[in-house]
LOMIRO-488334 format. One record per residue (C-alpha): residue number from 1; x, y, z. Coordinates in nm, 2 decimals, padded with zeros to 4 digits. Layout:
REM residues N
<mardren k="NUM" px="X" py="Y" pz="Z"/>
...
This chain:
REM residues 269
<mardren k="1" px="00.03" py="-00.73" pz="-02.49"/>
<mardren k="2" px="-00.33" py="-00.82" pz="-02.65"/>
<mardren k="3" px="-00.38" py="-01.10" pz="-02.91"/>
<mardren k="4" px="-00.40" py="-00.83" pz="-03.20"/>
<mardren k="5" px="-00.06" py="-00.69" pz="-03.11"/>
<mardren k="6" px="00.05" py="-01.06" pz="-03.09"/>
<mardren k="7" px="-00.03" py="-01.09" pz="-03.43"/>
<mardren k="8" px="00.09" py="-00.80" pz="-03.58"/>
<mardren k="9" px="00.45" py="-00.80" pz="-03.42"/>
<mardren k="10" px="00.46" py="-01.18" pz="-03.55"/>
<mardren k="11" px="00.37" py="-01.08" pz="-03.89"/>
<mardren k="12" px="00.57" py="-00.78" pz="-03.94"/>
<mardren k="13" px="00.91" py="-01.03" pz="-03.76"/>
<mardren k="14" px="01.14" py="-01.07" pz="-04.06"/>
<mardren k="15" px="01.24" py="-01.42" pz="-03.90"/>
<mardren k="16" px="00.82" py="-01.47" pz="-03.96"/>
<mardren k="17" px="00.86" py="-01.39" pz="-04.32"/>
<mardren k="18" px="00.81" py="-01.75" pz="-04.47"/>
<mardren k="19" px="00.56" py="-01.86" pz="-04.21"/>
<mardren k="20" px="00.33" py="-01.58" pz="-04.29"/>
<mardren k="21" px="00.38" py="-01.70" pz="-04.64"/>
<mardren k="22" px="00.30" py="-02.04" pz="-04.60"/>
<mardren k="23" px="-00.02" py="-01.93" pz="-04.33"/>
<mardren k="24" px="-00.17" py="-01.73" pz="-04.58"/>
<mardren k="25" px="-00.09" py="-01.99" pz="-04.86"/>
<mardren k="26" px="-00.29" py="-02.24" pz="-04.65"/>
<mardren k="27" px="-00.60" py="-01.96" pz="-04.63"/>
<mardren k="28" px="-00.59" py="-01.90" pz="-05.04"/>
<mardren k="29" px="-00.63" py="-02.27" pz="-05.05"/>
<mardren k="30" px="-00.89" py="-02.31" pz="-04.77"/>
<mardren k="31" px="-01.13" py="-02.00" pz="-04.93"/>
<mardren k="32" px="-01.08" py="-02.10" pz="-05.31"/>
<mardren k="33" px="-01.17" py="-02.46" pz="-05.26"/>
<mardren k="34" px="-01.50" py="-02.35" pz="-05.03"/>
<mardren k="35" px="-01.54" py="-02.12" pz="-05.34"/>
<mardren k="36" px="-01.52" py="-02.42" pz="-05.57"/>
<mardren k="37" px="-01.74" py="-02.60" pz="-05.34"/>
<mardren k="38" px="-02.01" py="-02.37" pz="-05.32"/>
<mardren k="39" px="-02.05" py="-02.42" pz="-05.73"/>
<mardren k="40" px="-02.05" py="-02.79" pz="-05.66"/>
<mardren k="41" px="-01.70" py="-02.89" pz="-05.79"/>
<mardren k="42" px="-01.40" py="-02.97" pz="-05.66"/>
<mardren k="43" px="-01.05" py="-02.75" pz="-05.73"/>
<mardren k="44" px="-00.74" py="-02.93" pz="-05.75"/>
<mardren k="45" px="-00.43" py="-02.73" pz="-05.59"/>
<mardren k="46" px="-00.11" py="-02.82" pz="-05.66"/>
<mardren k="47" px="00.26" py="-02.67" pz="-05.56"/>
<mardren k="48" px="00.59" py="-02.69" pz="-05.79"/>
<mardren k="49" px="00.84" py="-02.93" pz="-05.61"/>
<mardren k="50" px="01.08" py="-02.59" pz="-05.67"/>
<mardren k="51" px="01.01" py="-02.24" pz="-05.70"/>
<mardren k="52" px="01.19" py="-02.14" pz="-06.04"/>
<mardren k="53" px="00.90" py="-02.11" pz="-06.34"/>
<mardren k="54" px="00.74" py="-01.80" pz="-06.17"/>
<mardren k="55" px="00.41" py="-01.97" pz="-06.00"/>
<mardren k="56" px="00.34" py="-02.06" pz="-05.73"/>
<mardren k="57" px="00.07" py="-02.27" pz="-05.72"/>
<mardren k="58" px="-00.15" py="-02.44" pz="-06.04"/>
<mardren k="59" px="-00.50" py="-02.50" pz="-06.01"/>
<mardren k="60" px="-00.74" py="-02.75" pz="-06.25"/>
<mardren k="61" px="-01.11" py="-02.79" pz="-06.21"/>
<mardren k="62" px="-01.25" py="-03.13" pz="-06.28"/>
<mardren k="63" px="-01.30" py="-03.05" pz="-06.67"/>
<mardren k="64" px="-00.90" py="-03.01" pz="-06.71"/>
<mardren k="65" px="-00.90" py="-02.64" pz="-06.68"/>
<mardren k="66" px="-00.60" py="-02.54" pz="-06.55"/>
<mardren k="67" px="-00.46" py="-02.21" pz="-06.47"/>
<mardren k="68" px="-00.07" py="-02.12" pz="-06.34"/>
<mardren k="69" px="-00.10" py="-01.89" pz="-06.03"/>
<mardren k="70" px="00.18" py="-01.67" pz="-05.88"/>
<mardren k="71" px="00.09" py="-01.57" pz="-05.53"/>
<mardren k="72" px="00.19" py="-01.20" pz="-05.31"/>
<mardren k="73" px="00.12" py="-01.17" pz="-04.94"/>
<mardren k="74" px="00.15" py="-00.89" pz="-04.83"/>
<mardren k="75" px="00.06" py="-00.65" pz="-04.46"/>
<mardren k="76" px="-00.22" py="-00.36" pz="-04.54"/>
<mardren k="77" px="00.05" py="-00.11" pz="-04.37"/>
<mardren k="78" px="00.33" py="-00.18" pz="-04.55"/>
<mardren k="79" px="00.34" py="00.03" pz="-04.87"/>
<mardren k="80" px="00.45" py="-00.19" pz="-05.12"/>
<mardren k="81" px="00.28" py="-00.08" pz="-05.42"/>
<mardren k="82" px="00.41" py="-00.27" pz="-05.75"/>
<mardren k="83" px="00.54" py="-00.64" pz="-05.80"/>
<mardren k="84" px="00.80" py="-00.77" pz="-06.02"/>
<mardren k="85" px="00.66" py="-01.06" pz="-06.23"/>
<mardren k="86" px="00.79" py="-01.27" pz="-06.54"/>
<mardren k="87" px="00.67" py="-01.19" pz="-06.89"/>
<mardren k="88" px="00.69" py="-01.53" pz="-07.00"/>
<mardren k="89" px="00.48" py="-01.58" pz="-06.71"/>
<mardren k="90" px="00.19" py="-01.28" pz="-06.84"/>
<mardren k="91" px="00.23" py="-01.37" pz="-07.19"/>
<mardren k="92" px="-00.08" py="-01.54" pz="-07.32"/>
<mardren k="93" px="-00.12" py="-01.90" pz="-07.39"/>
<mardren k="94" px="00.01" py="-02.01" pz="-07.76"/>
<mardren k="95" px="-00.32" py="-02.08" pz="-07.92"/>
<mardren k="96" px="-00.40" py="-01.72" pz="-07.91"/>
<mardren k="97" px="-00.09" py="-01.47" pz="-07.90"/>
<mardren k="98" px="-00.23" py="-01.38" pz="-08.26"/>
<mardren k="99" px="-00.50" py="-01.21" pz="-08.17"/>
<mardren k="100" px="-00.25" py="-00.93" pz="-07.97"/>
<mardren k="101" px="-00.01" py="-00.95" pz="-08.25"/>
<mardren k="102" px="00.19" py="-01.19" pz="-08.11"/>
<mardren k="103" px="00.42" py="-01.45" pz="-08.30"/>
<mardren k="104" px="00.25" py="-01.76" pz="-08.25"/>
<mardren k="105" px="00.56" py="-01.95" pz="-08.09"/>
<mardren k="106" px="00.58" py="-01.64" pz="-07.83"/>
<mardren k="107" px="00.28" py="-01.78" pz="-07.65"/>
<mardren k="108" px="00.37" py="-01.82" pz="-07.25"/>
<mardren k="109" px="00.18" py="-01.93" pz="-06.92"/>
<mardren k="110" px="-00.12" py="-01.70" pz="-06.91"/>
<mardren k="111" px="-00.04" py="-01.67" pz="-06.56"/>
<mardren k="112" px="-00.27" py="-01.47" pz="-06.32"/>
<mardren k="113" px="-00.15" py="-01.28" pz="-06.00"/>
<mardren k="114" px="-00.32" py="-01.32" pz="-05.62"/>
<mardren k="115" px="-00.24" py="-01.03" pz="-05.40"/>
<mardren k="116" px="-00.34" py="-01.14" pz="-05.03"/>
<mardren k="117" px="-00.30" py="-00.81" pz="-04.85"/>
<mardren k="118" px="-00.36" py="-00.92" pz="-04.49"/>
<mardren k="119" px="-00.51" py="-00.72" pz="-04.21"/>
<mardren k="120" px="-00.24" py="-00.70" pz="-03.96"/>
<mardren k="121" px="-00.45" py="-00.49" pz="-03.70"/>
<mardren k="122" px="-00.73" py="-00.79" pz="-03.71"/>
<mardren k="123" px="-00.75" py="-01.05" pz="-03.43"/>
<mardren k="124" px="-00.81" py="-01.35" pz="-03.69"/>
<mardren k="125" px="-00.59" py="-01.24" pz="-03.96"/>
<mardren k="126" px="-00.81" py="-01.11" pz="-04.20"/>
<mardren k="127" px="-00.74" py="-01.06" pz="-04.58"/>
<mardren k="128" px="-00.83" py="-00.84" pz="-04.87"/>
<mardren k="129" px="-00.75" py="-01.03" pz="-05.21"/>
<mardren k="130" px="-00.65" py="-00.89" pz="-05.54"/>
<mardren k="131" px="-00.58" py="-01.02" pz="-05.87"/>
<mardren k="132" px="-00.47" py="-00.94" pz="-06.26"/>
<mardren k="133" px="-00.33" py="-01.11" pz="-06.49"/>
<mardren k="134" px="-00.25" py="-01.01" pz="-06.91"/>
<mardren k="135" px="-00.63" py="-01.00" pz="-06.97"/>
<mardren k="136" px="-00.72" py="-00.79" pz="-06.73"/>
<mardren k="137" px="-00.41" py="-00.54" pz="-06.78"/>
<mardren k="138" px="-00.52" py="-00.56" pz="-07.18"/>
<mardren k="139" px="-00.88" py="-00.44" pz="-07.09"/>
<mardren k="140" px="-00.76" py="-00.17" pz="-06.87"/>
<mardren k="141" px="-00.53" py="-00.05" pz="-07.13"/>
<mardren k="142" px="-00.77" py="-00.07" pz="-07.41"/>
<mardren k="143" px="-01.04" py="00.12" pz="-07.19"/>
<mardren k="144" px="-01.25" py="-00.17" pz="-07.14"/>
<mardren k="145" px="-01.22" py="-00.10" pz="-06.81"/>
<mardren k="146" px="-01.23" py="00.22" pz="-06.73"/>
<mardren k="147" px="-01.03" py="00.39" pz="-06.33"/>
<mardren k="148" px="-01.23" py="00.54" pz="-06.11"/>
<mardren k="149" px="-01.00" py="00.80" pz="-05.99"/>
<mardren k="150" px="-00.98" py="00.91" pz="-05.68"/>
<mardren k="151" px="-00.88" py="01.29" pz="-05.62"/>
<mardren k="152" px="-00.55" py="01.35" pz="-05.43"/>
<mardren k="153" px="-00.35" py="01.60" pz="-05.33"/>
<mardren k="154" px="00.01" py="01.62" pz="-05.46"/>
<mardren k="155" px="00.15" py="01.51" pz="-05.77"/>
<mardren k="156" px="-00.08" py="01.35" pz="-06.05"/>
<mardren k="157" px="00.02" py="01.00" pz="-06.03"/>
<mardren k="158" px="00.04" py="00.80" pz="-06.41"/>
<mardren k="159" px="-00.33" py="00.68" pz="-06.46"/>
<mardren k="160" px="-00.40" py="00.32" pz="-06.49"/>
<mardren k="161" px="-00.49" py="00.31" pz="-06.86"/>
<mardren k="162" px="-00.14" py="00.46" pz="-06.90"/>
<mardren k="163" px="00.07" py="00.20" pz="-06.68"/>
<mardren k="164" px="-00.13" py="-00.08" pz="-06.84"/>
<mardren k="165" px="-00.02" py="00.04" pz="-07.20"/>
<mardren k="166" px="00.31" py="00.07" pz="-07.09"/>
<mardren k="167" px="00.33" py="-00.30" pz="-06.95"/>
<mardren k="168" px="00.14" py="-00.39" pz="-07.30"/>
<mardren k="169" px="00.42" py="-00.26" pz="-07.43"/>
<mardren k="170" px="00.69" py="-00.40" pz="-07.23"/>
<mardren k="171" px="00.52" py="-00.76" pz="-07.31"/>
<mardren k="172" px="00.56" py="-00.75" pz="-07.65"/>
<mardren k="173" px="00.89" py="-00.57" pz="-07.69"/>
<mardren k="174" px="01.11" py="-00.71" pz="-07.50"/>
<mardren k="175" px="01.26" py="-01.07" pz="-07.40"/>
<mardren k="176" px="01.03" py="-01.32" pz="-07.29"/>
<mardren k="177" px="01.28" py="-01.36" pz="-06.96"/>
<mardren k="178" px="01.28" py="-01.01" pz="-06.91"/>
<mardren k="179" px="01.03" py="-00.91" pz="-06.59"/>
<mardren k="180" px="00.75" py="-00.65" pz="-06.51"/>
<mardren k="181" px="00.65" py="-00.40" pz="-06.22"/>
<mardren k="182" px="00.33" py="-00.43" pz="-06.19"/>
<mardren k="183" px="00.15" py="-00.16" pz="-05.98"/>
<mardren k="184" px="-00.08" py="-00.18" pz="-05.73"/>
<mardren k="185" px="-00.39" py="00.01" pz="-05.89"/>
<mardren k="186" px="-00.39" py="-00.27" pz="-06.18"/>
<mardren k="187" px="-00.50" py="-00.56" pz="-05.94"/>
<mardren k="188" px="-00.85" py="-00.57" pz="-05.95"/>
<mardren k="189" px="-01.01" py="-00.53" pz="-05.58"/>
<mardren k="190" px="-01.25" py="-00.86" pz="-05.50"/>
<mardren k="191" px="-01.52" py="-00.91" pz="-05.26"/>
<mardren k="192" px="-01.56" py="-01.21" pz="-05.18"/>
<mardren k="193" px="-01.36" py="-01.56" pz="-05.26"/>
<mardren k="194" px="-01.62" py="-01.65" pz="-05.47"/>
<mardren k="195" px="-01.53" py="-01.35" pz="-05.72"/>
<mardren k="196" px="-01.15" py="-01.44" pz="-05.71"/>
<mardren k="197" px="-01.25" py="-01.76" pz="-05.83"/>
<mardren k="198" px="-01.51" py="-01.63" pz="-06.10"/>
<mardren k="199" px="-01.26" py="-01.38" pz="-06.22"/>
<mardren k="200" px="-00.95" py="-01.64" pz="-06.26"/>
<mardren k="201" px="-01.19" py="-01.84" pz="-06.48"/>
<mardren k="202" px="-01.34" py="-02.09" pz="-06.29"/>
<mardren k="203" px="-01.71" py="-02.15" pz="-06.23"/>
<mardren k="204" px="-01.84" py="-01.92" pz="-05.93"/>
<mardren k="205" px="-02.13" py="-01.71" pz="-05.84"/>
<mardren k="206" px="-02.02" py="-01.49" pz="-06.20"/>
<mardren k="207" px="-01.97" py="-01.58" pz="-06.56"/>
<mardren k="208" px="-01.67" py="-01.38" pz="-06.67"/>
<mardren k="209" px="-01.49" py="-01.53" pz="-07.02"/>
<mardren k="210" px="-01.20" py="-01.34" pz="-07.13"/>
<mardren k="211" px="-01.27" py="-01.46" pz="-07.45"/>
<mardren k="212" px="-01.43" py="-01.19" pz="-07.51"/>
<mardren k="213" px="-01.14" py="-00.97" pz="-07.45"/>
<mardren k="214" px="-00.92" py="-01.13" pz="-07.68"/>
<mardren k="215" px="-01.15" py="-01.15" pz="-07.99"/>
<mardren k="216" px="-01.19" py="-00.76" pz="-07.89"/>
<mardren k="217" px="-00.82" py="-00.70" pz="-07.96"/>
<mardren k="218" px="-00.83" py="-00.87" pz="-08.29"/>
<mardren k="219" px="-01.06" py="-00.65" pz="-08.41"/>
<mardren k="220" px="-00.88" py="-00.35" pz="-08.29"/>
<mardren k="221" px="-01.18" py="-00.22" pz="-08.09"/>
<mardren k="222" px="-01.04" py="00.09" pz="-07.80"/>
<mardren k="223" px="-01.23" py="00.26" pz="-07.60"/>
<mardren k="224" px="-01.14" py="00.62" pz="-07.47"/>
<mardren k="225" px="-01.16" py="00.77" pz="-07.12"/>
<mardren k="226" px="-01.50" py="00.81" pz="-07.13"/>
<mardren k="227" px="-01.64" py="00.49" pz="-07.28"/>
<mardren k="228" px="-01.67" py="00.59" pz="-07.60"/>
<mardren k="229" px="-01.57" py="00.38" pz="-07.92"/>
<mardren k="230" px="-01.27" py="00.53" pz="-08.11"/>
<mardren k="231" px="-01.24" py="00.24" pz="-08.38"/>
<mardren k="232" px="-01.60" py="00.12" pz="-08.55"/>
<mardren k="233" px="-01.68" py="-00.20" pz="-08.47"/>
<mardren k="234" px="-01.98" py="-00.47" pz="-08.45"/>
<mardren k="235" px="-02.20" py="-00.54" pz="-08.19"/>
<mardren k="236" px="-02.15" py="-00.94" pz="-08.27"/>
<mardren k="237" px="-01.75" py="-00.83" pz="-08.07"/>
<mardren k="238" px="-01.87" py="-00.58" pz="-07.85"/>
<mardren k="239" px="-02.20" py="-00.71" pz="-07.66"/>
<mardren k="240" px="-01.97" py="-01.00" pz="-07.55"/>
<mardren k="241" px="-01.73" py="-00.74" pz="-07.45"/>
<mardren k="242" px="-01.96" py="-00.52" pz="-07.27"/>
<mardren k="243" px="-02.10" py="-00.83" pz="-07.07"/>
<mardren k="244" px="-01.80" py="-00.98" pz="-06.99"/>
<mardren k="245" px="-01.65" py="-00.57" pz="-06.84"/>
<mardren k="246" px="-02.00" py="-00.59" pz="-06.61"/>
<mardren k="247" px="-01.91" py="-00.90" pz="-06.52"/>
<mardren k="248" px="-01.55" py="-00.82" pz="-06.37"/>
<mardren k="249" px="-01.68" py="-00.49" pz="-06.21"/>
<mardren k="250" px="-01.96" py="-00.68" pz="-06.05"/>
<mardren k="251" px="-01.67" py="-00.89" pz="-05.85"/>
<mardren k="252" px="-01.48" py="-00.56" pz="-05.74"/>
<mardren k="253" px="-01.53" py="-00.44" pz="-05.35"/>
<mardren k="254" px="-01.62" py="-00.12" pz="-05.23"/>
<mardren k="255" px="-01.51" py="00.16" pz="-05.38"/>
<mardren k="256" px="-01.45" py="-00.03" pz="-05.66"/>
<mardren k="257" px="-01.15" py="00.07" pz="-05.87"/>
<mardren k="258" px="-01.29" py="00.02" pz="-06.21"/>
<mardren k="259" px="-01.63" py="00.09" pz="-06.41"/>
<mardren k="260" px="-01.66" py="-00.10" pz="-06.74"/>
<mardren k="261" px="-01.72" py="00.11" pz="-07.11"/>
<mardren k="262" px="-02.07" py="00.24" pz="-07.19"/>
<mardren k="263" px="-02.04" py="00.17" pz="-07.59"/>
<mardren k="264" px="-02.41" py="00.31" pz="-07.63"/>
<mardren k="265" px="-02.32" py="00.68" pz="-07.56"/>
<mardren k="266" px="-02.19" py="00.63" pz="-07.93"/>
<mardren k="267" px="-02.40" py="00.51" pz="-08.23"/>
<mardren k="268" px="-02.26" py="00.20" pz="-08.29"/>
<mardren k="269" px="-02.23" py="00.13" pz="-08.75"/>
């Protein structure tokens, strides 16, 4: 038996199942801190003592910004395509629910999702990474980002912007303890460590501030299918926004899954 199908009959062992977890934990940790180190700062990783909050890992930079991280491993030919993840864990953080009509004391975690889908077939255990979180589920169902779809045969599967709203949706209308499926096509597709780090919110080789998204959604601006502006708006709210979109499809491998919104095919008041 050759060392790749070593490695794929160890990862695909049920008995394996927490070992893979905690290899693959080890190799998030490894690439996000050579990430860090690369943009000359050092990022602090730390594990819950128990598993019960819905993260699995919390990461601070040296300036105190921290973000709460839930982490999925998963094999490349296994068809797992949705996750089930807390609300209270998506919900953003307390001092701004407002802007996205939340109650201000319904503010939760502003947690952010790492899907490691490892390359089973590889010799060295290679690893595509993935990520979302409420920000970037917001923008895709606002039309900020924008699905590049790609043409299939068979039934027309729900489109991104569609599933996003729907989550949106879920968010804000039902219990904070009450979870979410969320599907495959609304984890955005990364290149490089670097741009998992940069899209978090860390300091990387991009400047992405999501910010911009949630002064976006207090002024009501949406975007339809094909970048256009439905709701007027000012450019002061929407050059931040249309930066910010570049920026996250800038991160995403190839064929990326998303373009960002072209607001100048529409005069803008």
């Amino acid at each position: 038996m050759t060392q790749t199908e070593n490695l794929k009959k160890y990862f695909k062992a049920p008995r394996n199942t927490v070992t893979r977890e905690r290899i693959f934990f080890n190799r998030l940790s490894f690439d996000l801190k050579i990430a860090a180190a690369k943009a000359d700062f050092h990022l602090h990783i730390y594990e819950p003592d128990v598993d019960r909050d819905g993260f699995d890992i919390v990461t601070e930079d040296e300036g105190g910004n921290v973000r709460w991280l839930q982490t999925k491993a998963v094999l490349s030919s296994v068809n797992t395509r949705k996750w089930q993840i807390s609300g209270r864990f998506l919900r953003p953080l307390e001092d701004i629910v407002d802007r996205h009509d939340f109650a201000s004391l319904e503010g939760g975690r502003g947690g952010g999702v790492i899907l490691i889908e490892i390359d089973a077939e590889s010799t060295n255990g290679s690893v595509q990474y993935y990520y979302t979180d409420f920000n970037i589920i917001f923008a895709i169902s606002e039309g900020y980002l924008i699905e590049n779809k790609i043409t299939k045969r068979g039934p027309k599967p729900k489109s991104a912007k569609d599933s996003a709203a729907e989550i949106i949706q879920n968010i804000h209308s039902n219990h904070m303890d009450l979870d979410c499926w969320i599907p495959k096509r609304l984890f955005l597709k990364l290149k490089t460590p670097e741009d998992l780090l940069g899209v978090i919110g860390y300091r990387s080789n991009i400047y992405y501030d999501s910010s911009a998204i949630h002064n976006a959604a207090a002024e009501q601006i949406t975007i339809d299918e094909n970048g256009e502006i439905e709701f007027d708006a000012s450019l002061n709210s929407l050059g931040p926004l249309r930066y910010n979109m570049r920026m996250l499809c800038s991160c995403l491998a190839d064929p990326p899954n998303f373009r960002s919104f072209d607001f100048l095919k529409k005069e803008v008041p």
